[in-house]
Every structure is written in structure tokens, then in C-alpha cells.
C-alpha positions, 0 to 999 in steps of 0.5 A: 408045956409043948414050948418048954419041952422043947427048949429043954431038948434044944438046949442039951443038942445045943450044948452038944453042938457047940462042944463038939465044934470046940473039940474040932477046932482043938484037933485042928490046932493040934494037928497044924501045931505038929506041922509046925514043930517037923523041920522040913526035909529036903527029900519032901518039901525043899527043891534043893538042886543038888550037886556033888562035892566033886562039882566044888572042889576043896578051897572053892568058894560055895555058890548058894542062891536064895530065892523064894523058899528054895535055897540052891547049893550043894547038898554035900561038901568036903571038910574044911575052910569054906567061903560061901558067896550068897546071893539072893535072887528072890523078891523078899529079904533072906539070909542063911544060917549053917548050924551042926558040930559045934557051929552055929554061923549066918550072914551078919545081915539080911540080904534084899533082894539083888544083894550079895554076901559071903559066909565063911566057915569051917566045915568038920565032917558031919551033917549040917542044917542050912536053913533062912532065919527069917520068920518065926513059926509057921510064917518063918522061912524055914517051915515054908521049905527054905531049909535042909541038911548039908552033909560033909565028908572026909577031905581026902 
């Protein structure tokens, strides 16, 4: 009887145990889920060395470096014909991609590391994502930091 009245209690402590476990790792999903889902800003997570739009003048080309999960470039620009001259100076393949007013544009190829490519693209006034299109979820380039908003101004 001593054996059964303890199996009977163990049982429901067990049950117990188990279910708060569960709900633990549910919560744990939930919050890395959430990460997911919030872009990075350049401001937190991206070491973006950032550089006026005086530094490059209207018709100059754009330098953009890639390395890993940093992408290096002016943060604004003025409005117009840009050509951006890409390299990737990092140890994994990376791309680049510029989305915002109507635009969705990236390099038509990855770049291995050491290789080179130009993006051309024309630049109305508003902000922009530059961000790596490498990956998808949390292994994806963007999420690991390689992403932030480019604004462009007037031409003046």
C-alpha cells in the first residue's frame, strides 16, 4: 500500500515536471522567434563605418565592402544615378541588395570571397534597406547584422 501511494504522488509531480519543462521550452522558441522576426538596426547591431554624403559626391561611384556580417558604405547619399563598386573582402560568399521607393535591386551574383561587382541603381530621396541576401532565418546574413537603412537626400 506504502509503494502504491507513492507511485500515486510521484506520478502527478511527474506530469508536473514534465509540463512545466514543455512550457519552458515553448517560451524559449517564442522569445528566439521574436528575434527573428526584428531586422537589425544599424544604430545596435551593425558596425557600419559611416561616412556623409559629402564624402561622395553626385555621379561618384559608391564604395561598398563586405565583410563578415559588416557591410561598409555610406550611410546617406544624394539622389540619383548611382553605380556602386562591391567587393567582398570577407572569408564567405555575400551579395547586396537595395530595397525602398519602388526599388528592389541586388547584384545578378554572389561574390566569393576576393571577387568584385558593381550594382547600378537610381536613387529617389528616401531611406532604403541595404542588407546581404545570403541565408534565410536566423543563419541568414541579414539577421546575423549585415543590414541597415541607407537614407537619401535631395540633390541639391
Amino acid at each position: 500500500m506504502y509503494f502504491y501511494r507513492s507511485k500515486a504522488l510521484t506520478l502527478p509531480v511527474l506530469r508536473a515536471s514534465l509540463s512545466a519543462g514543455v512550457l519552458l521550452l515553448i517560451c524559449a522558441c517564442a522569445a528566439m522567434d521574436q528575434h527573428i522576426a526584428t531586422p537589425p538596426t544599424a544604430s545596435l547591431q551593425n558596425p557600419v563605418e559611416p561616412a556623409t554624403s559629402s564624402s561622395v559626391a553626385a555621379g561618384q561611384p559608391v564604395t561598398v565592402n563586405l565583410t563578415e556580417f559588416k557591410i561598409e558604405m555610406p550611410t546617406s547619399l544624394q539622389a540619383g544615378a548611382r553605380t556602386f563598386k562591391i567587393t567582398n573582402s570577407g572569408k564567405e560568399t555575400h551579395n547586396l541588395k537595395i530595397e525602398g521607393q519602388g526599388l528592389e535591386k541586388a547584384l545578378s551574383k554572389n561574390l566569393k570571397p576576393g571577387e568584385s561587382g558593381e550594382l547600378q541603381v537610381d536613387l529617389k530621396p528616401g531611406t532604403y534597406k541595404v542588407y546581404c541576401p545570403i541565408g534565410v532565418g536566423p543563419t541568414s546574413h541579414d539577421s546575423k547584422g549585415m543590414a541597415f537603412q541607407l537614407v537619401v537626400t535631395e540633390l541639391k
